[in-house]
C-alpha positions as CSV (number, residue, x, y, z in Angstrom):
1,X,1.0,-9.4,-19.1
2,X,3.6,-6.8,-19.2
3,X,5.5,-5.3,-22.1
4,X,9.5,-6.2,-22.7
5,X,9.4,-2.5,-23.6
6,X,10.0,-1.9,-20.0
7,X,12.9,-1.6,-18.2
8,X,14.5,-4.2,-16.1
9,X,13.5,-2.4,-12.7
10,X,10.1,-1.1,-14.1
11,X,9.1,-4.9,-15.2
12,X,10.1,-6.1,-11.7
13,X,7.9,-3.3,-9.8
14,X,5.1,-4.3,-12.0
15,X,5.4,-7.6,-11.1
16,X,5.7,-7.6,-7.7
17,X,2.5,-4.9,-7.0
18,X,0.9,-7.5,-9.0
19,X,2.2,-10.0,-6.7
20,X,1.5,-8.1,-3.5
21,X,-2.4,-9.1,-3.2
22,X,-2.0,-12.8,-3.5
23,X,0.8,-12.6,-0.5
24,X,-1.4,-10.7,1.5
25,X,-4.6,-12.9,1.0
26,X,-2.4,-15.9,2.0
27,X,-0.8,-14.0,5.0
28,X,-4.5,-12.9,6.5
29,X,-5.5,-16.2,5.6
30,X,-3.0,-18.0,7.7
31,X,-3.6,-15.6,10.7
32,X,-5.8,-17.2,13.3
33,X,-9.6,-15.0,12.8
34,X,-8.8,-14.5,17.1
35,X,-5.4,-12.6,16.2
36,X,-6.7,-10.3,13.9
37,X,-7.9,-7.8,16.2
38,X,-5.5,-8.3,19.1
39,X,-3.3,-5.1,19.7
40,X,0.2,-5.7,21.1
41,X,0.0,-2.3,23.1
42,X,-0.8,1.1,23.6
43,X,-0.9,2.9,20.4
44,X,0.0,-0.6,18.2
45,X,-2.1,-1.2,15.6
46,X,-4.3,-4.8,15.0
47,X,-3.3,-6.8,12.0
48,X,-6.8,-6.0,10.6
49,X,-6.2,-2.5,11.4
50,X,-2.8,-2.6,9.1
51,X,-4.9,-4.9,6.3
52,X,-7.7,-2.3,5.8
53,X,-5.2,0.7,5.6
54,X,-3.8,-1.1,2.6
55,X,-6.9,-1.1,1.3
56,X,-7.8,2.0,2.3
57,X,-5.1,3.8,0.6
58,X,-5.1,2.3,-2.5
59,X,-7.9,4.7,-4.2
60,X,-5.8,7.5,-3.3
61,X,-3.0,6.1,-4.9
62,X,-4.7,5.0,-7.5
63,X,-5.7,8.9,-8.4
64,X,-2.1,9.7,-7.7
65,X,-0.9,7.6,-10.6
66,X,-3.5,8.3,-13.1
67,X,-2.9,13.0,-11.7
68,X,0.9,12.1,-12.8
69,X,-0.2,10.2,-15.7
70,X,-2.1,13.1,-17.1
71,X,-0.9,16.2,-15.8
72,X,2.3,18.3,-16.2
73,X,3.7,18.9,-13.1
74,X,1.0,17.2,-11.3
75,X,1.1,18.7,-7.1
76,X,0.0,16.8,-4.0
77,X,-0.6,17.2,-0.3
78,X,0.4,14.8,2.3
79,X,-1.7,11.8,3.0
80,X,-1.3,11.4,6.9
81,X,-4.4,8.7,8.2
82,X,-5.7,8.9,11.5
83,X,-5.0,12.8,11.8
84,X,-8.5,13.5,13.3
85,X,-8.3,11.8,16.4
86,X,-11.3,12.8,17.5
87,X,-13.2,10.8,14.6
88,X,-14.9,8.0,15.9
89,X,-13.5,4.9,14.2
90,X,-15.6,3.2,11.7
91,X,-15.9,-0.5,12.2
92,X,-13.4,-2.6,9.9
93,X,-14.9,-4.3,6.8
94,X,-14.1,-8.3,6.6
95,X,-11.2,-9.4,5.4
96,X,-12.8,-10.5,2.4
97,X,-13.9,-7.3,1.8
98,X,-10.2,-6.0,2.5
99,X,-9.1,-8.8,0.0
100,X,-11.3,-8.0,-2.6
101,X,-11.3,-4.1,-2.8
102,X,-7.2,-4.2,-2.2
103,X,-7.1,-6.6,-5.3
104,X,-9.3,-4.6,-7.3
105,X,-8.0,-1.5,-7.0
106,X,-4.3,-3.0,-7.3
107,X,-5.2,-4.6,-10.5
108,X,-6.5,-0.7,-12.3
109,X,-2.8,0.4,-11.4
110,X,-1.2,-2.6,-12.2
111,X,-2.9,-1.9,-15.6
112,X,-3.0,1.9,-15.3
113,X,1.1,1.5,-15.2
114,X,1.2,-1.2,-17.9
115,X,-0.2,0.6,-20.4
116,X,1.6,4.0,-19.8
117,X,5.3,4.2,-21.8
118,X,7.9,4.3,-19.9
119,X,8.2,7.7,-20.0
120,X,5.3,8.3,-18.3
121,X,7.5,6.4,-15.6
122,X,9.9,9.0,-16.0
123,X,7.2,12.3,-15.3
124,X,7.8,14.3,-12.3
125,X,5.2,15.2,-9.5
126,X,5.6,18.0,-6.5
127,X,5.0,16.5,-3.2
128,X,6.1,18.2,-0.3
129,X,7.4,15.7,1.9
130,X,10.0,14.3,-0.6
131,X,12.9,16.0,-2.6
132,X,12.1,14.0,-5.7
133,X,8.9,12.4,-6.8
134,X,6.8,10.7,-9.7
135,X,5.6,7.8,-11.6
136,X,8.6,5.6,-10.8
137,X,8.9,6.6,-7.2
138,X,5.1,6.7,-6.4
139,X,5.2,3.2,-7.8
140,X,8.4,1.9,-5.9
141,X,6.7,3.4,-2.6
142,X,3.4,1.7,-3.3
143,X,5.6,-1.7,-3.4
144,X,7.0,-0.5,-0.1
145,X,4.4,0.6,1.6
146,X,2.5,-2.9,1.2
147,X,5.3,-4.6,2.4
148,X,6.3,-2.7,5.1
149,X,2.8,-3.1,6.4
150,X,2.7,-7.0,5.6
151,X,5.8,-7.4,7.5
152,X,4.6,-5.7,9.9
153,X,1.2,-7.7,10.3
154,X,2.9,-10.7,10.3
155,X,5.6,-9.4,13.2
156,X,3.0,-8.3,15.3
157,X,1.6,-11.9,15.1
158,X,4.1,-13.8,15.4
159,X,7.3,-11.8,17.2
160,X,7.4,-12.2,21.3
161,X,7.1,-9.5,23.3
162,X,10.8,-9.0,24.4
163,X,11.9,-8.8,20.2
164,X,8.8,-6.5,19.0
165,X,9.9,-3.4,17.1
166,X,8.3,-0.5,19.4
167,X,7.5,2.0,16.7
168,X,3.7,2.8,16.8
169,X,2.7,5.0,19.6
């Protein structure tokens, strides 16, 4: 699968965003299909809500990698979802659907970033919400970002009220 040719942190990265669609099938999977759509409170987001933003996000990303991949000095803009707020929400796809575009996409950067050197790890991008960004840290992030949401799915299902982080909203 991946080249020794990487660095010990690199080959860990790649392994776990390869990693990160089976732990989310099995975590939707495990989730009662009544639980999915519950929202904890005002402004909380449902567990389907934080699956298809995983989703979502991952053709953007995907671009991202393959703009810092080919360009220079490649420059972004912020990503921030849900800025229109006066969009109408489009209705969620299944979670199969979720499951299958998150591994799909996941799987072209999995290979996009295999078969870049590692110094296309090491190629700056300008984004202007972070002091320092590229290839390594876009790819870190991405690793993040899935988790941070997983977790969160999986406190918002499970965690009583009185021990719920109160951060959405």
């Amino acid at each position: 699968m991946m080249s020794d040719a990487f660095s010990p942190e690199i080959q860990a990265i790649l392994s776990s965003l390869y990693g990160s669609p089976a732990i989310l099938e099995e975590l939707l999977l495990s989730i009662p299909a009544d639980a999915l759509n519950q929202k904890r409170g005002q402004g909380f987001w449902s567990l389907h809500e934080h699956a298809a933003h995983l989703a979502d996000v991952q053709p953007m990303i995907l671009e991202r990698l393959r703009r810092i991949t080919s360009e220079d000095m490649a420059e972004f803009v912020p990503f921030i979802p849900g800025e229109d707020e006066t969009a109408e929400s489009p209705a969620l796809p299944s979670v199969e659907m979720i499951l299958t575009r998150f591994r799909s996409v996941r799987q072209e950067q999995v290979e996009l970033l295999e078969k870049a050197g590692e110094s296309a790890w090491e190629k700056r991008a300008i984004h202007p919400e972070y002091d320092q960004y590229g290839q390594l840290i876009l790819a870190r992030h991405i690793l993040m970002h899935d988790h941070w949401h997983m977790y969160r799915m999986e406190e918002l299902w499970l965690t009583k009220d009185e021990f719920l982080t109160k951060l959405e909203g």
